[in-house]
N, C-alpha and C positions, 0 to 999 in steps of 0.2 A: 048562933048564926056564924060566928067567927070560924069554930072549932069545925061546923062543917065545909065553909070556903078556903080551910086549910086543908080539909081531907080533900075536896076536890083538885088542889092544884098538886097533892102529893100523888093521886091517881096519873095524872096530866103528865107529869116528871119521869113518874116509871115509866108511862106509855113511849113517851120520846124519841129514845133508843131504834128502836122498833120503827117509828113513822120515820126516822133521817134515815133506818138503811132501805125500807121502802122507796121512800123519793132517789135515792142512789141508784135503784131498778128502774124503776121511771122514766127518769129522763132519759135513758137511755146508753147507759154507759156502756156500749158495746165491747171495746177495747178491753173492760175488767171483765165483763164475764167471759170473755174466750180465752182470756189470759189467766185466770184465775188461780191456776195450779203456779202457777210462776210469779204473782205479787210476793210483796214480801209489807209490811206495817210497821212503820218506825216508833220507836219508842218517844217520841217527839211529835206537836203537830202544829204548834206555832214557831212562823219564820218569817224572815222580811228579805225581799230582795234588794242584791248588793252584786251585781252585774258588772264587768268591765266596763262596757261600755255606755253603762248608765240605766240600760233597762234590755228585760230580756223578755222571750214572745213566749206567751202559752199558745200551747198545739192541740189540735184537736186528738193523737195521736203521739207516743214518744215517736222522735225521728223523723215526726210527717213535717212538711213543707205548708202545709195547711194551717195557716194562724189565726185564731179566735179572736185572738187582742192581744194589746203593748202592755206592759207591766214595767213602771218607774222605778226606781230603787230606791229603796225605801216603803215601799208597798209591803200589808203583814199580808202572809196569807194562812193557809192551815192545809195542812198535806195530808190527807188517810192513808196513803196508800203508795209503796214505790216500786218501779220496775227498771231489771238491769236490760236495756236495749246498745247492741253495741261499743261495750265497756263501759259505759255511761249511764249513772244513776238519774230516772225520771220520775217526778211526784207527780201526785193526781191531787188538784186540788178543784171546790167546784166554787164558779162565780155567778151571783145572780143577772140572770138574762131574763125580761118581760116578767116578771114575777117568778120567775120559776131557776133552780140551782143546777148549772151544766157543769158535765165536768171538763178539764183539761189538764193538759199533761205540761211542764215546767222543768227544765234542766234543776238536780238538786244542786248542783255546782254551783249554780245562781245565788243558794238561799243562804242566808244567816240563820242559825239559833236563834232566838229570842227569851232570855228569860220570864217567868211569867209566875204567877200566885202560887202553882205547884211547886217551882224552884224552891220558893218562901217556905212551902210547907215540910216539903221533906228536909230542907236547911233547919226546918225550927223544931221540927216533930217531939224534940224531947220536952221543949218549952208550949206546946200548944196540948190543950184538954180537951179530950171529944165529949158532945153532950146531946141532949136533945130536947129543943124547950122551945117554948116561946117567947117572947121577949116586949113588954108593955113599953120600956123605954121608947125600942123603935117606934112603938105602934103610935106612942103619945108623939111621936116626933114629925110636925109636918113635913119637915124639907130633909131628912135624911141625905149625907153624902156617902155615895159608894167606893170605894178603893178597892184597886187590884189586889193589896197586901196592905198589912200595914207599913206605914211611911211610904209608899210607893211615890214614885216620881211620873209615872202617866199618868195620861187623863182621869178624871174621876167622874163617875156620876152621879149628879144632885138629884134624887127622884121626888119628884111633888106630886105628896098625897093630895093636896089641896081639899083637903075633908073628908074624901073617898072612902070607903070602905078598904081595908089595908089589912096586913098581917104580917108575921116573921118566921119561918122555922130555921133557927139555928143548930149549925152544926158543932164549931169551934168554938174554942176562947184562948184571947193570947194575951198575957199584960208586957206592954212593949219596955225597956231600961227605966222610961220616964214614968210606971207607974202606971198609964194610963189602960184600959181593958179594951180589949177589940172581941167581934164577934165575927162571925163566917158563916152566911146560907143563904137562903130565898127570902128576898122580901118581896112581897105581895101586893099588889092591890088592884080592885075594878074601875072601870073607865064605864058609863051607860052610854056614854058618846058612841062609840066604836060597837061593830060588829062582832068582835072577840075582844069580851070587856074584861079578861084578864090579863096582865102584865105580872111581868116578876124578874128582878135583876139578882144576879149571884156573885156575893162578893163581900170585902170588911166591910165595917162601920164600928167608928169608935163608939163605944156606950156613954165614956165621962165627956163626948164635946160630938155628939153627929150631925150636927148643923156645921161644922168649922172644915169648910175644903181649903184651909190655909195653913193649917198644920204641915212644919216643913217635913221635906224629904229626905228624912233619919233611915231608909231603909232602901236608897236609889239602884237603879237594876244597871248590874255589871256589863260590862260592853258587850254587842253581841258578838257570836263565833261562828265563821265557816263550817259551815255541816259538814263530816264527815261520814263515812257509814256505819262503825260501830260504835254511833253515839248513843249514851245510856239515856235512863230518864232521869237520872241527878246531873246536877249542870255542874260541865265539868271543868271549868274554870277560864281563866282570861287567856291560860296558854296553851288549852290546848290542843292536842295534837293525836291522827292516828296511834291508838295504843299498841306500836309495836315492841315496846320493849320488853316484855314480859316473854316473847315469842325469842326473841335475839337474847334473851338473858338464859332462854331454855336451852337452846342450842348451844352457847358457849357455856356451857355447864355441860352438855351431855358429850361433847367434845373432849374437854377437858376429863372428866371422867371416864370414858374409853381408854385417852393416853396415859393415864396415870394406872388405870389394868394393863393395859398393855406392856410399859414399863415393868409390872411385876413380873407379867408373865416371863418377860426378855428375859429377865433378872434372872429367875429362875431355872431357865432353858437354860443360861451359862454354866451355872453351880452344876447342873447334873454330867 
């Protein structure tokens, strides 16, 4: 019974994809599809605003006058999608309205970086083991805590099976300085309460303590950073900055090499 309510939410997972860019047709995102040839998709999708003046307006449109709602600083949001409207970088992010996900458009100037599990993983990729199992601990585990990463400093979630019907398919495995094993994937479980009586959270759990959301923050997330535009998907550190120098380091190199042929060349022209 297990091994088939794991296959079912493994079907559920693939499908996904596919139903989030349906619903992005849906509701109606006019603005992407006529613009479409001209998006561009950051390497990056979590961010938090960090506004001058404390909070900035999503628009229904980049550049429109037309505002959907206020957005505080300090708000995360998740960008799919950015377009350049009059020198000015705009992300499409989409927020739930009456049930349903609209989109809108957000100055990226506005947003921070935010570090996030990914940072962790490609940070850790040499010290983390890919696998694919199931895992009894969790399952035996009523009250499992979920973390961003290991040692993470945000919130965490406690997920209660409270008897339920439950499961695990794990991805990862990391053992953090202090010894301790961590795991990474879907944990599962039914609700007959509810309508859609499956749930499933993604994310650690230590194996030697998953009851323990007390465990300190050995592994707290670097400050966050101004977006810039050719921000990669590894996070690029506390200072940084537009990667121009690699561009100013080619030209004063290709400068420099010109003069010093040319130099020969003079040189030469005199001897003859």
């Amino acid at each position: 019974m297990l091994r088939r309510f794991v296959l079912v939410v493994a079907v559920v997972l693939f499908l996904l994809p596919s139903v989030v860019v349906h619903a992005d047709v849906m509701v109606g995102n006019d603005f992407s599809m006529t613009h479409s040839d001209k998006l561009e998709y950051p390497n990056r999708e979590q961010f938090y605003v960090n506004a001058p003046d404390g909070y900035t307006y999503l628009c229904e449109e980049p550049g429109s006058g037309i505002i959907s709602r206020t957005l505080l600083n300090g708000t995360e949001v998740s960008i799919s999608k950015i377009y350049k409207y009059n020198g000015k970088y705009w992300g499409c992010m989409h927020v739930q309205t009456h049930g349903f996900y609209e989109p809108g458009w957000i100055k990226m100037e506005h947003l921070y970086i935010v570090y996030t599990g990914w940072d962790f993983y490609n940070e850790n990729a040499d010290k983390i083991i890919e696998t694919s199992i199931g895992s009894d601990i969790i399952i035996n585990t009523s009250s499992p805590v979920v973390w961003e990463w290991p040692g993470s400093d945000k919130p965490k979630t406690i997920v209660d099976f409270a008897g339920r019907k439950n499961g695990a398919m794990i991805s990862y495995v990391y053992i953090d300085d202090f010894g301790r094993t961590w795991v990474y994937g879907h944990i599962m479980y039914e609700d007959d309460r509810y309508v859609r009586p499956l749930f499933y959270f993604t994310g650690w759990i230590c194996l030697d303590d998953p009851e323990n959301a007390d465990i300190p923050a050995f592994n707290p997330a670097p400050e966050p950073i101004k977006w810039y535009y050719n921000a990669g998907p590894e996070w690029p550190g506390n200072d940084a900055t537009p990667n121009r120098f690699p561009l100013t380091a080619i030209i004063v190199i290709a400068f420099s090499f010109i003069a010093v042929i040319y130099m020969i060349i003079r040189k030469k022209f005199r001897q003859i």
